[in-house]
C-alpha positions as CSV (number, residue, x, y, z in Angstrom):
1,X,-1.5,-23.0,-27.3
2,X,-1.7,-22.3,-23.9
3,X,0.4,-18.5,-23.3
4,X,0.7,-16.2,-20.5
5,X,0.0,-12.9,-21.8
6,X,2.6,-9.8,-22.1
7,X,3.5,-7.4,-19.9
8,X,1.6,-4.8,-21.8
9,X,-1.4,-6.4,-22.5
10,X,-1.7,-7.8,-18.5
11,X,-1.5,-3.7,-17.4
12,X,-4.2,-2.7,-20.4
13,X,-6.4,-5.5,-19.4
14,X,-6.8,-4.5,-16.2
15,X,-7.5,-0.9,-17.2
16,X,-9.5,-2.1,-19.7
17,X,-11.8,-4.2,-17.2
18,X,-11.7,-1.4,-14.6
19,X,-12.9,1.1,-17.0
20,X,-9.7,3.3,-16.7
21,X,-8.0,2.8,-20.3
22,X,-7.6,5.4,-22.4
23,X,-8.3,4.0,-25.7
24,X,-7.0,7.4,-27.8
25,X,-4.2,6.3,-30.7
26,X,-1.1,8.1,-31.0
27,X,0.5,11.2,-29.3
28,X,3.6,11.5,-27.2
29,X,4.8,9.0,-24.6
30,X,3.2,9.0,-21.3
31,X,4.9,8.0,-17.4
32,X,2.6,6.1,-15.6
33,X,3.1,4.9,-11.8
34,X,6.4,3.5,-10.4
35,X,8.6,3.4,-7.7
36,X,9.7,6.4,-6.3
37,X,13.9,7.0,-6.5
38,X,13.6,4.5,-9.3
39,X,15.9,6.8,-11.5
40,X,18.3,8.2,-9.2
41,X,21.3,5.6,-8.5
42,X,21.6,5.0,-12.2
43,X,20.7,8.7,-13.5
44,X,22.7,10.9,-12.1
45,X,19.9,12.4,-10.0
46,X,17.5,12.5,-12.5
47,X,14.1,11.9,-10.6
48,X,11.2,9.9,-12.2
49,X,8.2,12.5,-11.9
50,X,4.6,10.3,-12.5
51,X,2.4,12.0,-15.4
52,X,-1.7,12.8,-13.7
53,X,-4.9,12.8,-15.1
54,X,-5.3,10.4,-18.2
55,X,-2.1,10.1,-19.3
56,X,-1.7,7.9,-16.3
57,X,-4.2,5.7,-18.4
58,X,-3.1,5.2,-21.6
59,X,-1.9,1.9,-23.2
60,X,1.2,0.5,-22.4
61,X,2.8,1.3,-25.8
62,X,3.1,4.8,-25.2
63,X,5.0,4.0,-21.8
64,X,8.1,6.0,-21.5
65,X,11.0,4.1,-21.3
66,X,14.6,4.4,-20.5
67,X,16.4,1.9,-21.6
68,X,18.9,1.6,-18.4
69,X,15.7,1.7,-16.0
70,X,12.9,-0.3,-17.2
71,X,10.1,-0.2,-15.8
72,X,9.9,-2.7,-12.8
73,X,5.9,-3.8,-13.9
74,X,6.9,-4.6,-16.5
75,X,10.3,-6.3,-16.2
76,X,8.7,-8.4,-13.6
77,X,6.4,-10.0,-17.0
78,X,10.0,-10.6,-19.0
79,X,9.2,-7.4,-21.0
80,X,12.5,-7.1,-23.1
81,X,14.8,-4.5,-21.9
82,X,15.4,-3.0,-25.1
83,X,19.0,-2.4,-24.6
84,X,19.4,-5.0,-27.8
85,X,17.0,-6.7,-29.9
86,X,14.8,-9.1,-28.6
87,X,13.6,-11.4,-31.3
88,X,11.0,-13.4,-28.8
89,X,10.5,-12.6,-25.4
90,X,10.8,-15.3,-22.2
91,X,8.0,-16.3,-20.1
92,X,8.7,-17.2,-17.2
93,X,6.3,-17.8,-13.8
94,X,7.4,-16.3,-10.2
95,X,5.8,-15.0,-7.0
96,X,7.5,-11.4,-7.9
97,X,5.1,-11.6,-10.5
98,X,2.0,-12.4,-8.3
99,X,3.0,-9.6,-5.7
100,X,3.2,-6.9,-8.8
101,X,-0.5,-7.8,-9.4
102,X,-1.5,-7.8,-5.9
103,X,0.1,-4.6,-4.9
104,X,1.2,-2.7,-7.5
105,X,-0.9,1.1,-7.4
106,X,-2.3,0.3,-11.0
107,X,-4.1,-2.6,-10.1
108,X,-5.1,-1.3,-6.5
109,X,-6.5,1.4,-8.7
110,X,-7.7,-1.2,-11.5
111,X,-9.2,-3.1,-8.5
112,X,-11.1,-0.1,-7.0
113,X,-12.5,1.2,-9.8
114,X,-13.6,-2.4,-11.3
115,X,-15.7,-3.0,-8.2
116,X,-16.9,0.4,-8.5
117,X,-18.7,-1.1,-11.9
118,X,-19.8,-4.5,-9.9
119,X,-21.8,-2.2,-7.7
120,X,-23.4,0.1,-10.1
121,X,-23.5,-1.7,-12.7
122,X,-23.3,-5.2,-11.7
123,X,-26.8,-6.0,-10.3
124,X,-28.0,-5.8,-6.7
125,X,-26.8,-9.5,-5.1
126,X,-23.4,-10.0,-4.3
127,X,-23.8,-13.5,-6.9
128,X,-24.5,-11.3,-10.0
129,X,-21.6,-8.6,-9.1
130,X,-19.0,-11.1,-8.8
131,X,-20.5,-13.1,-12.3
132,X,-20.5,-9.7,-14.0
133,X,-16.8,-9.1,-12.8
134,X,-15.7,-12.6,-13.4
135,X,-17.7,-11.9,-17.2
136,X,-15.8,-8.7,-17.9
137,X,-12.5,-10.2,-17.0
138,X,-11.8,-13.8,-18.3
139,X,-15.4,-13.4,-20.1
140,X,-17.5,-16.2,-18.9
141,X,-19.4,-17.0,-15.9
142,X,-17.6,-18.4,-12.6
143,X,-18.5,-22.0,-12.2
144,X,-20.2,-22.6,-9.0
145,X,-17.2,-23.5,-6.9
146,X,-15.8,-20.9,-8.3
147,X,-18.3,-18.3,-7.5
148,X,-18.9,-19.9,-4.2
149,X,-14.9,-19.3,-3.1
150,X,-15.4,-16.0,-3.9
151,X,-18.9,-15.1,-1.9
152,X,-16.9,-16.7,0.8
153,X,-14.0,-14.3,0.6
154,X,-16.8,-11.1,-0.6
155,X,-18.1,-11.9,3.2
156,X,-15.0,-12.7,4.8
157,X,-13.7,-8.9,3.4
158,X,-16.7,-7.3,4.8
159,X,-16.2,-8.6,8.4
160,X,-13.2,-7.4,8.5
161,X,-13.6,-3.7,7.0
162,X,-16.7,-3.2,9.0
163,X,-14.8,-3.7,12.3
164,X,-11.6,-1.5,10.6
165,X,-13.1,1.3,8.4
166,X,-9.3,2.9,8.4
167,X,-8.0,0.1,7.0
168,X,-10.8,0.4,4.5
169,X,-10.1,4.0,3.8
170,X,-6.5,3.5,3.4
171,X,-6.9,0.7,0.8
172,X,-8.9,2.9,-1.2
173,X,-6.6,5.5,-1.4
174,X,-4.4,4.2,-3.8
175,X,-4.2,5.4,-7.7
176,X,-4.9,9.7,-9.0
177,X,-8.6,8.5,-9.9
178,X,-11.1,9.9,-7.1
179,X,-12.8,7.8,-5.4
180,X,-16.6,7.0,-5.5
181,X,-17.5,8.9,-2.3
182,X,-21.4,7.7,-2.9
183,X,-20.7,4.0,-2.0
184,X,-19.9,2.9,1.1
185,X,-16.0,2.5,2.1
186,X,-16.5,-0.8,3.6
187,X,-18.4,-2.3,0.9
188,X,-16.5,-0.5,-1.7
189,X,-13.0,-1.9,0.0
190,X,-15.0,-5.6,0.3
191,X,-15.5,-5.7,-3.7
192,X,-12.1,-4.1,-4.2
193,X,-10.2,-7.0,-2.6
194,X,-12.2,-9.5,-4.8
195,X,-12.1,-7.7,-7.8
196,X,-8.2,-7.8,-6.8
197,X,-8.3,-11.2,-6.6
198,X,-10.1,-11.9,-10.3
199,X,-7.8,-9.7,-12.0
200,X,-4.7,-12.0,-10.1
201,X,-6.2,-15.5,-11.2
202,X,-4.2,-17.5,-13.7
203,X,-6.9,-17.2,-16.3
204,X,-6.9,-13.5,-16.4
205,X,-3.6,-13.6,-17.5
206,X,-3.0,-16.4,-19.5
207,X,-4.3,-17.2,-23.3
208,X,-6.3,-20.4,-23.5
């Protein structure tokens, strides 16, 4: 049956594709991105302080939680809140949801770093990067219309960050991973913002 995926598996999919996941089992929980003040109306002060390095990385299950402040990515994917037992968990479809994906730092990051693989390891036309992007996310080849809507927005992109290489620079800046500095900003932001767009189609996060 057809089922939009969890909140968990959405965020280690998207690491997963992008090359970021850290696959390691067990160990201590981790605090990846959120919001900043998220904990300090409803903590006393307590401050949320972001994890670096690869703990920013690892799965989902090992996401610290408290149970008064969940975290909003996941929330926004009718994670349960765990303040009682959840015996099966809602799924529900909104635009918040859409916007998480879209602008969230982990899938910025997730975006960068996934078109960092269409260009290096992708091929050398823009046709076989998108296929191998669209291949490693949904895991089969983009149907013609498909692939065609997004050469269209691949070229679209690169008009636009060629005239505006701050705007480039800025959307690359988001997420603790470094950056790529060997490809070139434009073209890395042009991929970025389709690979953004794969990871945010309705197949990528719903089971088939």
């Amino acid at each position: 049956p057809r089922l939009r995926l969890s909140a968990e598996v959405i965020r280690d999919q998207a690491l997963a594709a992008s090359g970021l996941l850290v696959e390691e089992i067990g160990g201590p929980s981790v605090k990846p991105y959120q919001p900043p003040g998220l904990w300090e109306e409803l903590s006393f002060g307590d401050s949320y302080r972001a994890d670096s390095g690869e703990k920013l990385y690892r799965r989902s299950l090992y996401t610290y939680w408290k149970r008064t402040v969940a975290p909003p990515a996941m929330t926004s994917f009718d994670a349960s809140s765990r303040e009682s037992c959840t015996v099966r968990q809602t799924r529900t479809n909104t635009p918040l949801q859409a916007l998480n994906l879209m602008n969230d730092v982990t899938y910025l990051e997730a975006s960068r770093k996934l078109a960092e693989r269409m260009l290096k390891e992708g091929g050398s036309g823009d046709d076989d990067r998108i296929a191998y992007a669209f291949r490693l996310v949904v895991s089969r080849r983009p149907k013609a219309e498909e692939a065609k809507i997004l050469r269209d927005s691949l070229h679209a992109f690169m008009n636009r960050y060629q005239n505006d290489s701050k705007a480039a620079l800025k959307y690359l800046n988001y997420g603790d991973s470094a950056r790529d500095e060997s490809l070139s900003p434009n073209e890395l932001a042009s991929y970025t913002a389709v690979a953004s767009l794969i990871l945010n189609l309705d197949e990528t996060i719903t089971k088939e």
